[in-house]
C-alpha positions in Angstrom: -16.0 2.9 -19.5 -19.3 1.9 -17.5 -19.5 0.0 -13.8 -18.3 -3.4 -15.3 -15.3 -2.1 -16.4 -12.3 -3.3 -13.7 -10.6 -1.2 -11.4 -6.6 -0.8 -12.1 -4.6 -1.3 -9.1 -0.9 -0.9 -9.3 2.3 -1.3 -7.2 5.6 -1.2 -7.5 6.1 -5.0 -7.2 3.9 -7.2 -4.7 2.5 -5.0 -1.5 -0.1 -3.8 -3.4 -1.6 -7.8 -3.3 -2.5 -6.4 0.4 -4.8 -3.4 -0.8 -6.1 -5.8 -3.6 -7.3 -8.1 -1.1 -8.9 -5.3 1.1 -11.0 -3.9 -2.1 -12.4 -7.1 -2.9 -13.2 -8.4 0.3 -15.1 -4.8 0.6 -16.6 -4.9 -3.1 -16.4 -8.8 -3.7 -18.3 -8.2 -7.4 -15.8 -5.5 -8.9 -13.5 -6.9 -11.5 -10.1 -6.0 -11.2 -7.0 -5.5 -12.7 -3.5 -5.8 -10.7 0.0 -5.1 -12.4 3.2 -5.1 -10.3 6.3 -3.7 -11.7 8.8 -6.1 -9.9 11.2 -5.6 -12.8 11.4 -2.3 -11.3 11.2 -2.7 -7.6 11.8 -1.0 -5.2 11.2 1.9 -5.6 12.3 3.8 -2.6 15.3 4.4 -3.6 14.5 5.7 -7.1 14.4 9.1 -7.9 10.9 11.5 -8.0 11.4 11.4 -12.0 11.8 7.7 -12.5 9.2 6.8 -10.5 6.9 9.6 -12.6 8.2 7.8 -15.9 6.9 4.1 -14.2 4.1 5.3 -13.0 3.0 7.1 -16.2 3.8 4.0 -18.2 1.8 1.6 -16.1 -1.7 4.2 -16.5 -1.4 4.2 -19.7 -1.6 0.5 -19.7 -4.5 0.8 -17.7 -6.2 3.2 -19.7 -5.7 1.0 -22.4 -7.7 -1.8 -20.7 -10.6 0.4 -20.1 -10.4 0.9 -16.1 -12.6 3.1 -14.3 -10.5 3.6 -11.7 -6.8 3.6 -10.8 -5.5 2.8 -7.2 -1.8 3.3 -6.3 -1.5 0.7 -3.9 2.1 2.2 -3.0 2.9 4.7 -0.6 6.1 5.7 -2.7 4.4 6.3 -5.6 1.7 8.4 -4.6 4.2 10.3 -2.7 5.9 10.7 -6.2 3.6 11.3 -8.3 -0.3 11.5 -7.7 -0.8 15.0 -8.3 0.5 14.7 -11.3 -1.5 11.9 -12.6 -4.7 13.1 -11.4 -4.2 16.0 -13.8 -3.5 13.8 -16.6 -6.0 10.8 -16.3 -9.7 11.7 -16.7 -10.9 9.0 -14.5 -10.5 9.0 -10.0 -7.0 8.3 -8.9 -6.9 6.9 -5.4 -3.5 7.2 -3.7 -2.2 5.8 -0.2 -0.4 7.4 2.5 1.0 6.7 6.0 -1.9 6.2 8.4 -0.6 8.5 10.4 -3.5 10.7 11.4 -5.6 7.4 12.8 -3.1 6.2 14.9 -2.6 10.4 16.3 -6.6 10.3 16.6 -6.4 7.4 19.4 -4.6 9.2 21.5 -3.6 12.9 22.1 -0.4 12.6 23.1 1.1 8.9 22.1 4.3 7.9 20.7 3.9 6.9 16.4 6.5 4.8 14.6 6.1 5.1 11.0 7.5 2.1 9.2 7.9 3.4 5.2 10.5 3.6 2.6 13.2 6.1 2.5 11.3 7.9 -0.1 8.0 7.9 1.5 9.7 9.6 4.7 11.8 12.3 3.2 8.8 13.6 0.9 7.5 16.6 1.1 3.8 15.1 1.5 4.7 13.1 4.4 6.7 16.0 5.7 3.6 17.9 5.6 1.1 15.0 6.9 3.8 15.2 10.2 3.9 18.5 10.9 0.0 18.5 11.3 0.6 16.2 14.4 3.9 16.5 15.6 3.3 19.0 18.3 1.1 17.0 20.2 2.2 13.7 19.3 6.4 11.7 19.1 6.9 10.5 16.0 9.5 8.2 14.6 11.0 7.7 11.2 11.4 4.5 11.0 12.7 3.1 7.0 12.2 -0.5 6.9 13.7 -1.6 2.7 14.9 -4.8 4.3 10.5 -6.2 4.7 10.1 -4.8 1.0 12.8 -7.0 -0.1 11.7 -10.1 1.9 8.2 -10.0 0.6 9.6 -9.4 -3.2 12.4 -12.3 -2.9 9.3 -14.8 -1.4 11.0 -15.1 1.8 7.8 -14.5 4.2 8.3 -18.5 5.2 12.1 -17.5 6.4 11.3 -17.0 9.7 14.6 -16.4 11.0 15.1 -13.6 8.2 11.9 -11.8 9.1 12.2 -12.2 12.7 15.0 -10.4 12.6 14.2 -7.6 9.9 11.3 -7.0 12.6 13.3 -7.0 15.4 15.4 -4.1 13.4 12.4 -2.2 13.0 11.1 -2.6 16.5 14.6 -1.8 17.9 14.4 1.9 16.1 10.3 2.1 16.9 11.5 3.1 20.6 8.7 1.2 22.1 6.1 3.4 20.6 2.3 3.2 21.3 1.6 2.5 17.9 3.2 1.4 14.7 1.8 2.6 11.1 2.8 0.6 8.5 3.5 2.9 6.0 4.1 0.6 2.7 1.9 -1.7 1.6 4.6 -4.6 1.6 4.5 -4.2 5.7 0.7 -5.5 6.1 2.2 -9.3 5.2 4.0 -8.8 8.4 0.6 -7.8 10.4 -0.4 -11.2 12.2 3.7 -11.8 12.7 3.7 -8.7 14.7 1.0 -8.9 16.7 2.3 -12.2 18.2 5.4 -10.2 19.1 3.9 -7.4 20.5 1.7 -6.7 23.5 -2.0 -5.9 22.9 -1.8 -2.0 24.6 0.7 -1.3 21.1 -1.7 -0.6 18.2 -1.0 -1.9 14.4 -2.4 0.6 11.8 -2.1 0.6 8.0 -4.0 2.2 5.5 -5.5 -0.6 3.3 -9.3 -0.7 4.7 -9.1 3.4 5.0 -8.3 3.2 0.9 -10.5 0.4 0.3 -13.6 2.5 1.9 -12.5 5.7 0.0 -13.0 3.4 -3.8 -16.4 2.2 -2.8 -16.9 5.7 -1.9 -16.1 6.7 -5.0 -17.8 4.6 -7.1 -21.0 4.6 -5.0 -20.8 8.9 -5.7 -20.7 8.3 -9.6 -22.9 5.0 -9.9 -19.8 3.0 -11.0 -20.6 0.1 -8.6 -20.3 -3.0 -10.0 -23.0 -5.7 -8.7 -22.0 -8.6 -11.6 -18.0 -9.1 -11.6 -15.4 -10.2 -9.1 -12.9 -11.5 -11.3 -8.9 -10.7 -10.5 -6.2 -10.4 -14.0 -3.2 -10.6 -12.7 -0.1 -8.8 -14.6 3.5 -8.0 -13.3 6.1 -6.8 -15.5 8.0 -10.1 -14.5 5.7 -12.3 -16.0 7.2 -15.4 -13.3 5.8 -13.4 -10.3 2.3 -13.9 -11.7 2.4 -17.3 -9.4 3.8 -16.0 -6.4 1.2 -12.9 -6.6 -1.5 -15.5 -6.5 0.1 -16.9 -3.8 0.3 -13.8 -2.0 -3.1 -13.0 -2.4 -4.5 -16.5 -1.1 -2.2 -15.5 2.4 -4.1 -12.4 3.2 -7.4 -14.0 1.8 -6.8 -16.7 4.7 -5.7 -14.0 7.4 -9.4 -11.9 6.8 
């Protein structure tokens, strides 16, 4: 492993495109690796040991292709399981979680909606992430599968089927200040949103936070790569290889 070697992102199906696109718009000349376990998806609704037993199986892939970093571009599964691969993995493991702390920062006393999986919401690490801002702050639980399933079943073009898996979401927001988008499937909704939302209601995720963190990283242990900027694309459904490209090319266009 040296700084040419690619960064591993992984996801548990296609959200994590939107944190791909965030890391290489910030470092346009690392290589990376992307694997989406569609076959698999969603993951919300799996159990804390099945998702360990994915998750574990997709690193070791990684590890096999000599990455110097891993990124869980999935709320779910760092909620899972990044503790636990951290201990195993000898390399940095950069996890997501709800930006819930940003959107409490703005404001001492606003109403939050976070929109997430189930999973993501009844976890003991966003449990814990809530209680540090709960006293001074309204915060909803807001569990949004139907825009994972949307995004997965390329069905962003429906616009009848995600103006009205929005409207859901927004009807159990309870006009909050803001809304976090807590799964990285959520930011393909971000521009759809806005339009439907007045400009005083803020839109926070946590792509550009995680995207900072790796160059961070890699600028700490001279792991920058100044050369690359290629993308291998891998899913565990080898057909979703051309709507992941797809994917990508819609958030490139929305930068």
């Amino acid at each position: 492993m040296d700084k040419t070697s690619p960064i591993g992102v992984f996801d548990s199906g296609l959200g994590g495109i939107s944190v791909l696109a965030e890391i290489h718009k910030q470092l346009p000349h690392e290589d990376l690796l992307y694997i989406g376990d569609s076959i698999h998806n969603p993951y919300g609704t799996k159990s804390e040991e099945e998702l360990l037993s994915l998750c574990l199986a997709i690193c070791d892939e990684l590890m096999e292709a000599n990455v110097k970093m891993i990124v869980i571009a999935c709320n779910t599964a760092t909620s899972a399981c990044v503790n636990t691969l951290r201990k195993k993995y000898p390399i940095d493991i950069v996890g997501m979680e709800p930006a819930l702390k940003v959107a409490a920062d703005q404001d001492p006393k606003q109403s939050i909606a976070v929109w997430a999986t189930d999973f993501t919401l009844k976890e003991k690490k966003f449990a814990d992430l809530m209680d540090r801002f709960k006293d001074s702050h309204t915060i909803y639980k807001v569990p949004s599968p139907q825009l994972v399933r949307l995004v997965e079943e390329d069905r962003l073009s429906d616009e009848e089927a995600v103006d009205q898996a929005l409207e859901d979401s927004l009807a159990r927001s309870h006009q909050a200040d803001s809304i976090v988008l807590g799964c990285t499937h959520f930011v393909f909704y971000k521009e759809h949103l806005k339009k439907k939302l007045p400009d005083t209601i803020s839109i926070l995720d946590g792509n550009e936070g995680t995207a900072h963190h790796v160059r961070y990283l890699l600028e700490e242990k001279g792991l920058l790569n100044c050369e690359g900027g290629s993308i291998e694309w891998r899913n565990t459904m080898p057909e979703k290889i051309e709507q992941s490209k797809q994917l990508y090319q819609r958030m490139e266009e929305s930068q």
